[in-house]
C-alpha positions in Angstrom: 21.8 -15.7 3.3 19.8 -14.1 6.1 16.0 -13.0 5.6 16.9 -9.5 5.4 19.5 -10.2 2.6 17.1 -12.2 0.9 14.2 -9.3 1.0 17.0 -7.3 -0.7 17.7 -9.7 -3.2 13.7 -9.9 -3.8 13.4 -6.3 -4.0 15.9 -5.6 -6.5 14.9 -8.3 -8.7 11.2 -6.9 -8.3 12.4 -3.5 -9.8 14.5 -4.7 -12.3 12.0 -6.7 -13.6 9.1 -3.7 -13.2 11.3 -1.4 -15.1 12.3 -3.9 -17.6 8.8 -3.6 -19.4 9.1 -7.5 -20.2 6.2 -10.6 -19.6 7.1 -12.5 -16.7 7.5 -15.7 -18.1 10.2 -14.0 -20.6 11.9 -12.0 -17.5 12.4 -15.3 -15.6 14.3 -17.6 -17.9 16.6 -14.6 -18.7 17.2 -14.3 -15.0 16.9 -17.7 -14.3 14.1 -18.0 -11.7 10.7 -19.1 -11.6 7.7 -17.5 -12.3 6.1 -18.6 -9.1 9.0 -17.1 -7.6 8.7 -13.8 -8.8 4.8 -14.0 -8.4 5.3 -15.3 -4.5 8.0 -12.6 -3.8 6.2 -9.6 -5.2 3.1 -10.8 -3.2 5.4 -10.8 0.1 7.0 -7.6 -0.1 4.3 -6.1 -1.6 3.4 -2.7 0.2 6.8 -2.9 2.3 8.5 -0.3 0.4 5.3 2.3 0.9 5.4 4.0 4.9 2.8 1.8 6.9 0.1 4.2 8.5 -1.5 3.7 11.5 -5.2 3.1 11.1 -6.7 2.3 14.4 -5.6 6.3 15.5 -8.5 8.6 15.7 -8.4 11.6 14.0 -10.0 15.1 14.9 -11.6 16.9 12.6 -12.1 20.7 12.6 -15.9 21.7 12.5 -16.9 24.9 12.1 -21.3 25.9 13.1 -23.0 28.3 12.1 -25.6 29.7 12.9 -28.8 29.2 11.3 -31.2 32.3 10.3 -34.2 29.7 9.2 -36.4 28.8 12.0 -38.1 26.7 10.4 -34.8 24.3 10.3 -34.6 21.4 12.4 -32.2 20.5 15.1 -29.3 18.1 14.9 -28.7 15.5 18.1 -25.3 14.6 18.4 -24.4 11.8 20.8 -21.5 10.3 21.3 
């Protein structure tokens, strides 16, 4: 069985046994697997089936200024 086929094996036992509402320990002897099996695969693929997001990308923001009518308010510095 290759990786991928294995991940796919993982995944659907991971679902069945989310949506079966059952303790793990109970879920596992029906199935016949191991609890640390279950607990090791679920902490593998966890996050695989949610899109990965790019977090070192900078963002811009929309700022809008306004002007102030106070004069009594002080200045911001800005440096980048």
């Amino acid at each position: 069985m290759t990786q991928a086929e294995l991940r796919e094996v993982w995944s659907t036992r991971i679902n069945d046994y989310r949506a079966s509402g059952e303790r793990v320990a109970t879920w596992c002897e029906r199935h016949q697997v191991t609890p640390r099996q279950l607990w090791y695969w679920m902490r593998k693929l966890k996050g695989e089936d949610e899109p990965k997001q790019a977090t070192n990308k900078p963002q811009w923001v929309p700022l809008q200024v306004e002007e102030s009518t106070s004069d009594t308010a002080s200045p911001l510095l800005v440096k980048v």
